[in-house]
PAZAPA-4460 file (N, C-alpha, C; in steps of 0.05 Angstrom, whole numbers, plus 32768, in hexadecimal, padded with zeros to 4 digits):
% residues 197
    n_x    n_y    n_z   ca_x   ca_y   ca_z    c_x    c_y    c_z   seq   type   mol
   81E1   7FE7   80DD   81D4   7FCE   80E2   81CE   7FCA   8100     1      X     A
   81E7   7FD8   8115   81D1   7FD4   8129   81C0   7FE3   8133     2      X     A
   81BC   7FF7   8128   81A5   8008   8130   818E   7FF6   812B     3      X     A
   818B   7FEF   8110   8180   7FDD   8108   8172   7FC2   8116     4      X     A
   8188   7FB5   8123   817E   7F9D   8130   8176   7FB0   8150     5      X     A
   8188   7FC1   8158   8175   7FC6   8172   8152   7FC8   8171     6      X     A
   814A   7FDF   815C   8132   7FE6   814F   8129   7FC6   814E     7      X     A
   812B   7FB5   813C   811B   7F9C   813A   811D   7F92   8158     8      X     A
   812E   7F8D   816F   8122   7F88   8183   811B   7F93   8194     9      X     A
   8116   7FAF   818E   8101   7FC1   81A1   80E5   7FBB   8196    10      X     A
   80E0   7FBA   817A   80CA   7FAE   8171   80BE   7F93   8173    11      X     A
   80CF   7F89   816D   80C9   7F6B   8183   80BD   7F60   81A2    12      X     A
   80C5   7F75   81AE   80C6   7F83   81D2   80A8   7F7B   81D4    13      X     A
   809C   7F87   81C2   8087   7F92   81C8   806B   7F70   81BE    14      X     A
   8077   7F63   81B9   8069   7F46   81BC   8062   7F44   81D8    15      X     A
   807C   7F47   81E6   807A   7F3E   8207   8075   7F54   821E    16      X     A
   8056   7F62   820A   804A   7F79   821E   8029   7F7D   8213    17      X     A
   801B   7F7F   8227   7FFF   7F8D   822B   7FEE   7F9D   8202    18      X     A
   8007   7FA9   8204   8008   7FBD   81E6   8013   7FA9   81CD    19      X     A
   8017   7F91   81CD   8018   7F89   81B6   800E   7F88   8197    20      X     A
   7FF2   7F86   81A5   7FE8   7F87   8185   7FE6   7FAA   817D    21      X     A
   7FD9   7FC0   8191   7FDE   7FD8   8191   7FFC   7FDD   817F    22      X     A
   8016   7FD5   818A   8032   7FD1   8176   8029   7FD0   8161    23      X     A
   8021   7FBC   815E   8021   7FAE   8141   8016   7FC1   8130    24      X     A
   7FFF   7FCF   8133   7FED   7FD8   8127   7FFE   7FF2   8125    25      X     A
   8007   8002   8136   801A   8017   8135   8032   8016   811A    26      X     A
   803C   7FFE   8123   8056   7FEF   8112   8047   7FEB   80F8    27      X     A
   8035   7FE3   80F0   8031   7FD2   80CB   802A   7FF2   80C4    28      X     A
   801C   8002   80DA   800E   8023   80C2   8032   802A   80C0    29      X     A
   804D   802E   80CC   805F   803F   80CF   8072   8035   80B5    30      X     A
   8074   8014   80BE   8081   8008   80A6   807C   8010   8087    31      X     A
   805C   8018   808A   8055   801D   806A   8058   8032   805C    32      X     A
   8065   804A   8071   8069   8064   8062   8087   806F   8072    33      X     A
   8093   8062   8080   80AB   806F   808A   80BF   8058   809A    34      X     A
   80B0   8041   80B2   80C0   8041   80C6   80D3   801B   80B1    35      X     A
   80EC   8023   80BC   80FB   8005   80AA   80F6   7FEA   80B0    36      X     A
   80E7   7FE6   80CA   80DE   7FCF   80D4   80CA   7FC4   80C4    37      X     A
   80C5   7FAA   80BA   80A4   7FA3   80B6   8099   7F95   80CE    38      X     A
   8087   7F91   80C7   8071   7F8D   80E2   8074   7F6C   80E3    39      X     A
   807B   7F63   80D2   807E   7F46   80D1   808A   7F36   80EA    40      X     A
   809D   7F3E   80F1   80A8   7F32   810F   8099   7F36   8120    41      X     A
   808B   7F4D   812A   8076   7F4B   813D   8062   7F3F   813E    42      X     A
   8059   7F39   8124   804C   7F2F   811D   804A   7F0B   8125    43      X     A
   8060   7F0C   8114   806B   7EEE   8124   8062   7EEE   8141    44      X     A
   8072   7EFC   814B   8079   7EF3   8168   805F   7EF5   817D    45      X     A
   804A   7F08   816F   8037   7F0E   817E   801D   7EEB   8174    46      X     A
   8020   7EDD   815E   8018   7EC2   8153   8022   7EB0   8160    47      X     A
   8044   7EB7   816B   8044   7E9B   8175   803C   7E9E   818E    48      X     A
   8037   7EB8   81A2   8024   7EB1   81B8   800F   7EAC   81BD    49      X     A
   7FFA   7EB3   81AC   7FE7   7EAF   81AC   7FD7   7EA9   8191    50      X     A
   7FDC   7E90   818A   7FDC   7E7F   816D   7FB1   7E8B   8165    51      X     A
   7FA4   7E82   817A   7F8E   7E8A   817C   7F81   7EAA   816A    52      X     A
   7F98   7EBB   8173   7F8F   7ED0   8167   7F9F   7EE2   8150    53      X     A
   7FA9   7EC5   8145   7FB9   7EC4   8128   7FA2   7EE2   8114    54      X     A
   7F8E   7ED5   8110   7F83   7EE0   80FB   7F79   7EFE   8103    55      X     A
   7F75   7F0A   8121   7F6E   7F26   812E   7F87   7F37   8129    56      X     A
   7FA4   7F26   8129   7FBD   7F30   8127   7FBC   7F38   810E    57      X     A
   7FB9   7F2C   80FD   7FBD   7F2E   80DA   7FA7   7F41   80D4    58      X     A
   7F99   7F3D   80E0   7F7A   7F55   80D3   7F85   7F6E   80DB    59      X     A
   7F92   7F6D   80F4   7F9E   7F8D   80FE   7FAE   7F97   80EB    60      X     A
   7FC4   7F81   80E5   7FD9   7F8E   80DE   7FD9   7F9B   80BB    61      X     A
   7FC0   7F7E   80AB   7FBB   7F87   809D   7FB3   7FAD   8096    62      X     A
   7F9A   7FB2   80A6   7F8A   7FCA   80A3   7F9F   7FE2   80A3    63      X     A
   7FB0   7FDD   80BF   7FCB   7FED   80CB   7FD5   7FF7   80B3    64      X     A
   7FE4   7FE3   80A8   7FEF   7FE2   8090   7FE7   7FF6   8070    65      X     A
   7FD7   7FE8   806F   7FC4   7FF9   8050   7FBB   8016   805B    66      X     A
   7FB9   801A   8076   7FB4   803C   8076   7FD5   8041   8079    67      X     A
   7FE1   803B   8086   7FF6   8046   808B   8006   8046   806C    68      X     A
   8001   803A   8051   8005   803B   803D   7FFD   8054   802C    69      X     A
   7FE7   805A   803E   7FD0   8069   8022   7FD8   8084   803B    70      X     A
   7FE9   8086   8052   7FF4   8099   8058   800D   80A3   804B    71      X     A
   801E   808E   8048   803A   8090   802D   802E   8094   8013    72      X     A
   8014   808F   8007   800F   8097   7FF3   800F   80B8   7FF5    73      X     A
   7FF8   80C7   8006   7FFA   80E4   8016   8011   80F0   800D    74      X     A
   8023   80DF   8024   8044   80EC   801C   8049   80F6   8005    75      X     A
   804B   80DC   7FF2   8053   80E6   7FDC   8040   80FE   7FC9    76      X     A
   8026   80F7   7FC8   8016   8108   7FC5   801E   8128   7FC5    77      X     A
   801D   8129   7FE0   8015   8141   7FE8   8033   814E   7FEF    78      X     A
   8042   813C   7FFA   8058   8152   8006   807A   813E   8002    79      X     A
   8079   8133   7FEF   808E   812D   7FDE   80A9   813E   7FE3    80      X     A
   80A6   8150   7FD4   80B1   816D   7FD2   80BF   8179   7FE7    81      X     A
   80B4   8173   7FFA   80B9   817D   801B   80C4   816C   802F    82      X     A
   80C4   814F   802B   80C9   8144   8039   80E1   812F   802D    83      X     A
   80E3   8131   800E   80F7   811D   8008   8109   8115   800B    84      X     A
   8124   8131   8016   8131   8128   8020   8139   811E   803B    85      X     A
   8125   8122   804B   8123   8110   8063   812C   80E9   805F    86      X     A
   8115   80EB   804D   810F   80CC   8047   8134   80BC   8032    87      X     A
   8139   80D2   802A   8151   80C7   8016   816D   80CA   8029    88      X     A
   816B   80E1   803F   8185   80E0   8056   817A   80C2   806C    89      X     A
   8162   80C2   8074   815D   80BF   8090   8152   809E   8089    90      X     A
   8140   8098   807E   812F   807A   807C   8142   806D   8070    91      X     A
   8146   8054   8072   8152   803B   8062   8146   802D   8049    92      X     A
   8155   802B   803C   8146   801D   801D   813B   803C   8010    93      X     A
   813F   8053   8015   813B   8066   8002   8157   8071   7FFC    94      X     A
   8159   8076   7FE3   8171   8082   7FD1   8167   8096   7FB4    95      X     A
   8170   80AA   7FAE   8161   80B9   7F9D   8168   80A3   7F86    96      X     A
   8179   809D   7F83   8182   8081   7F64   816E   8071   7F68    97      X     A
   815C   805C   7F7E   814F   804D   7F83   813A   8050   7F74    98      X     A
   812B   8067   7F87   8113   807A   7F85   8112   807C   7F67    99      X     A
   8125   8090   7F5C   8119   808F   7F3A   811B   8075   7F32   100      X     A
   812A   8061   7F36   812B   803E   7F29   810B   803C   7F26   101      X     A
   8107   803C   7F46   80E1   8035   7F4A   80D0   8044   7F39   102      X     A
   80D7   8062   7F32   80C3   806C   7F21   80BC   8070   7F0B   103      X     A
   80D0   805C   7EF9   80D3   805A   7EDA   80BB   804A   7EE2   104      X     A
   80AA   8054   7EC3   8096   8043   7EBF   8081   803F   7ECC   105      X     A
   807A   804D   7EE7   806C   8050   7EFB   8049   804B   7EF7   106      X     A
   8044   8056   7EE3   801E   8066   7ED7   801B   804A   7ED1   107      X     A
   8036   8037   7EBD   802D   801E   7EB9   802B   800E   7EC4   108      X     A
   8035   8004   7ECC   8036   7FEE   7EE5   803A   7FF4   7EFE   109      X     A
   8028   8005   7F10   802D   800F   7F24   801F   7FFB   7F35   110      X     A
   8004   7FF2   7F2F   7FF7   7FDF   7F3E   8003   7FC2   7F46   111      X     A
   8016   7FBE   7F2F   8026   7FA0   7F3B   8037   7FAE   7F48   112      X     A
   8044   7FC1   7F44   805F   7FC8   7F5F   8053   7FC5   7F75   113      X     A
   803B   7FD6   7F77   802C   7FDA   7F98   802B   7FB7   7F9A   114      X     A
   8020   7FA9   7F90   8026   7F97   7F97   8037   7F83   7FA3   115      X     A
   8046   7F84   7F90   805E   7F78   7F8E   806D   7F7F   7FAA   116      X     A
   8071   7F99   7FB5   8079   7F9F   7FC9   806D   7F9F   7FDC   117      X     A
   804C   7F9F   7FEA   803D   7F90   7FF2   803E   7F75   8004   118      X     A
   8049   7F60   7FEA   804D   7F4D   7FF5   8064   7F3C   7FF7   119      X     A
   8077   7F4A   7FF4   8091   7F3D   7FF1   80A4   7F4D   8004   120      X     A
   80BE   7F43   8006   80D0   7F5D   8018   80D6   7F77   800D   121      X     A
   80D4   7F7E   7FFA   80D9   7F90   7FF1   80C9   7FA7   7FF8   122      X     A
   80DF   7FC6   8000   80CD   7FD5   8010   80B1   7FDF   8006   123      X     A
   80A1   7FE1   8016   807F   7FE4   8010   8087   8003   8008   124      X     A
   808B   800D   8021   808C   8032   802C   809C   8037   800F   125      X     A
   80AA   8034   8001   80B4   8041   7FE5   809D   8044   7FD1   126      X     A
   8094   802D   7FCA   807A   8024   7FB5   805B   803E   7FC3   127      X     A
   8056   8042   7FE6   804A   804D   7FE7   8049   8068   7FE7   128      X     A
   8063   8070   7FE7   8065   808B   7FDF   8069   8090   7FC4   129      X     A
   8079   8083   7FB1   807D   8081   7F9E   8060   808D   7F85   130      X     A
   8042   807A   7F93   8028   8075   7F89   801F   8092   7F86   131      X     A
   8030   809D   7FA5   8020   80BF   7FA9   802E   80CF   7F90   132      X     A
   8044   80CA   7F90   805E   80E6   7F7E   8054   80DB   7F63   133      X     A
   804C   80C4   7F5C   804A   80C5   7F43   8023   80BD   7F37   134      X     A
   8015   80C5   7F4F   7FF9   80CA   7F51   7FF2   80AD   7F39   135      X     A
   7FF1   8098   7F4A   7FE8   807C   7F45   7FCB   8085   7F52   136      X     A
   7FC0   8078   7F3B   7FA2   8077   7F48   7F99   806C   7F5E   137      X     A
   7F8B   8081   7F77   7F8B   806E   7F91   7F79   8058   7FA0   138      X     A
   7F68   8055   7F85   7F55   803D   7F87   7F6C   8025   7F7F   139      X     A
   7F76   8020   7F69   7F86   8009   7F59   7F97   800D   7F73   140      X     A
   7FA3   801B   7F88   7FBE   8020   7F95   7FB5   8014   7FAE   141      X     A
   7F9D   8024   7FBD   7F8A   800D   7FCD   7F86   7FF5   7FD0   142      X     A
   7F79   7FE8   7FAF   7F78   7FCE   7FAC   7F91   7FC1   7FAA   143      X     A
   7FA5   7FC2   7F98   7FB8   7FBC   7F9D   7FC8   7FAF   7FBA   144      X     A
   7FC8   7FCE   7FD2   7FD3   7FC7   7FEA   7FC0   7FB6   7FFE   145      X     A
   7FA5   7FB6   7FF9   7F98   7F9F   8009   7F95   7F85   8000   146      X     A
   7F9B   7F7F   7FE1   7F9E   7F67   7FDC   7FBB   7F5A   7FEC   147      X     A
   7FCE   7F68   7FDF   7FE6   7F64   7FE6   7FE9   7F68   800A   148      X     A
   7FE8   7F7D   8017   7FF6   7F75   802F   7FE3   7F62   8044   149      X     A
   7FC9   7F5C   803B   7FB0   7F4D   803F   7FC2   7F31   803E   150      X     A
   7FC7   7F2A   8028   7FD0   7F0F   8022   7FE9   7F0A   8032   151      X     A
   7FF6   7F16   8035   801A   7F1C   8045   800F   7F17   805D   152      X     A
   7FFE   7F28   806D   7FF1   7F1F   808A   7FEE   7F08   808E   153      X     A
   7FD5   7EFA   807F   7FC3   7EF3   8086   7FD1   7ED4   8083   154      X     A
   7FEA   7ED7   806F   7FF3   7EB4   806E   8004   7EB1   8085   155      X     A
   8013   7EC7   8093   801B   7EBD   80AB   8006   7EB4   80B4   156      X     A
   7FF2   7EC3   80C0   7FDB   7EB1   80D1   7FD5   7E9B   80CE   157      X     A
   7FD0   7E90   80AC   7FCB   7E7D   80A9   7FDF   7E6D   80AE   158      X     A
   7FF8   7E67   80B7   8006   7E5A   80B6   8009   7E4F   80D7   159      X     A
   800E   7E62   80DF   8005   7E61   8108   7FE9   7E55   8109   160      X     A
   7FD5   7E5B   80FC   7FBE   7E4C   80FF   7FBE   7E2A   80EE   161      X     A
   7FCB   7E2A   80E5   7FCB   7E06   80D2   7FE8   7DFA   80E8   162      X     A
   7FF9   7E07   80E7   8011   7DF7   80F3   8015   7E04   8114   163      X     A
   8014   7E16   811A   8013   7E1C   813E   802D   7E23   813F   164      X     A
   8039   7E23   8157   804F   7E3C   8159   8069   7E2F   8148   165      X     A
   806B   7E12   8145   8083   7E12   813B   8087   7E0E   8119   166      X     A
   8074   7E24   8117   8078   7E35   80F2   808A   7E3D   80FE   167      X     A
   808C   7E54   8108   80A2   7E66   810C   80C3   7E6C   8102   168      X     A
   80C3   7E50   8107   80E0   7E48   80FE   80E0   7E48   80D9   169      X     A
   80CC   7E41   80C8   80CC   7E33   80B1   80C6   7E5B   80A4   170      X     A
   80B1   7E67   80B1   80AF   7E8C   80B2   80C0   7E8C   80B0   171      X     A
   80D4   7E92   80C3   80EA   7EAD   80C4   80FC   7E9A   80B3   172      X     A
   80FC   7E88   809F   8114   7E7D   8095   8114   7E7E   807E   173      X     A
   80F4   7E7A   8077   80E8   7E79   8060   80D1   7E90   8051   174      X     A
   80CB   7E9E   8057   80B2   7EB7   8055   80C1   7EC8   8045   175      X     A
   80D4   7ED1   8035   80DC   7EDA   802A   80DA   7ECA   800D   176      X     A
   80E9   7EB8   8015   80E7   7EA9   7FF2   80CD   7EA2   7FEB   177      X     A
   80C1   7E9D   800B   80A2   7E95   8001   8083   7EAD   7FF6   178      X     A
   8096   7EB8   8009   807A   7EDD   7FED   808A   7EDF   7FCE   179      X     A
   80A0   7EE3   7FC4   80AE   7EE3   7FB5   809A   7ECF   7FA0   180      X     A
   809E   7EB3   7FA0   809C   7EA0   7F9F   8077   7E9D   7F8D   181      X     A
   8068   7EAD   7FAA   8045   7EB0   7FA3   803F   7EC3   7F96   182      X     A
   8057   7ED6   7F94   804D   7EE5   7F7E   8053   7EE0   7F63   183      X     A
   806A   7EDE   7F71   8070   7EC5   7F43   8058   7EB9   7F3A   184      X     A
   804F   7EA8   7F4B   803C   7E94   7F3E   8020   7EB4   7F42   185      X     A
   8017   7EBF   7F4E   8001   7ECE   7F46   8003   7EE1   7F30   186      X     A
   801B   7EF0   7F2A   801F   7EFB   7F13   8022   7EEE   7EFC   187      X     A
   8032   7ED9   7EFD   802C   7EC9   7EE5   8012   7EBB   7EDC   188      X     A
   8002   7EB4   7EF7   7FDF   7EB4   7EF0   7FD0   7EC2   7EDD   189      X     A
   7FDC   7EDE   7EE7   7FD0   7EF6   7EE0   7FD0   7EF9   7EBD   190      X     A
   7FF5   7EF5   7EBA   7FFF   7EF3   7E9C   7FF3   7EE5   7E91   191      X     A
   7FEC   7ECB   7E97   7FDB   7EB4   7E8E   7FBE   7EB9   7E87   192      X     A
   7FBB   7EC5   7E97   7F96   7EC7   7E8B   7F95   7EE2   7E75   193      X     A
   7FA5   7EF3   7E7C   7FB0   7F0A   7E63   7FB5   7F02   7E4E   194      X     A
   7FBE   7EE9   7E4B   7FCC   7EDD   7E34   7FBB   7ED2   7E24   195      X     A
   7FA0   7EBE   7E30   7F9A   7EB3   7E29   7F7C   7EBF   7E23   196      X     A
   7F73   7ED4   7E2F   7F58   7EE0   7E2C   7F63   7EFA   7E0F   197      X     A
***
């Protein structure tokens, strides 16, 4: 754990420098196929300085993000095999018990996991490698991760842009129960119109 928190405030660091948004954009591609940080705190921190360029922050981090996903897709793809046990000694949140949990059932519902992990805490970088080893279609895997980490961005911004810096406090307290929360109600949308068409 404190390797951990040092890492989150070296990543943090980087709000109060020249290379911020550069970070950021570094940080959301690394988060999505390997590094344990998400981009979300920088994210923050780089909104509450400059509330103005809420939505340039979220567009970055967005794009960052979905390639750096459809690079963990690669991974799994292509070099699974070769690199797994790296990811099951060395990254956090991978465990070989985990990993197969995630891949029961995969061909079926692979597009709400990408989701689901997307926009909630739960790690992205598993779901995007996961898409590769068990060759999820990479259009549905695509759409999927730009709906999803699109929406995760883009409501911080919106939130620095409607309320100004002192969201922040209501974010870091609340942004967890609150993706959780929007995806209940959009999946159950989803169920709903399935149900009824």
């Amino acid at each position: 754990m404190k390797y951990l928190r040092k890492l989150y405030d070296w990543v943090l660091h980087w709000a109060e420098t020249p290379y911020g948004p550069l970070a950021l954009f570094i940080l959301a591609f690394a988060e999505s196929s390997f590094f344990p940080i998400p981009p979300d705190a920088l994210l923050i921190a780089l909104c509450l300085g400059a509330v103005k360029k809420s939505w340039r922050f979220a567009l970055y981090t967005s794009i960052a993000s979905i390639i750096g996903g459809s690079f963990g897709y690669l991974i799994g793809f292509g070099l699974w095999d070769s690199v797994s046990p790296f990811f099951f000694n060395y990254i956090p949140g991978f465990s070989q018990s985990g990993f197969q949990n995630v891949l029961m059932h995969y061909q079926e519902s692979g597009f709400w996991y990408v989701f689901l992990a997307g926009f909630t805490p739960i790690p992205y970088k598993i779901f995007t490698i996961a898409s590769g080893v068990f060759k999820l279609n990479f259009v549905l895997f695509l759409i999927a991760s730009t709906i999803s980490r699109s929406l995760r961005f883009f409501a911080v911004a919106a939130l620095f842009k409607k309320f100004g810096p002192g969201i922040k406090t209501f974010i870091d307290k609340y942004f967890n129960l609150m993706a959780i929360l929007f995806f209940i109600l959009i999946f159950g949308g989803f169920l709903l119109v399935k149900y009824l068409l």
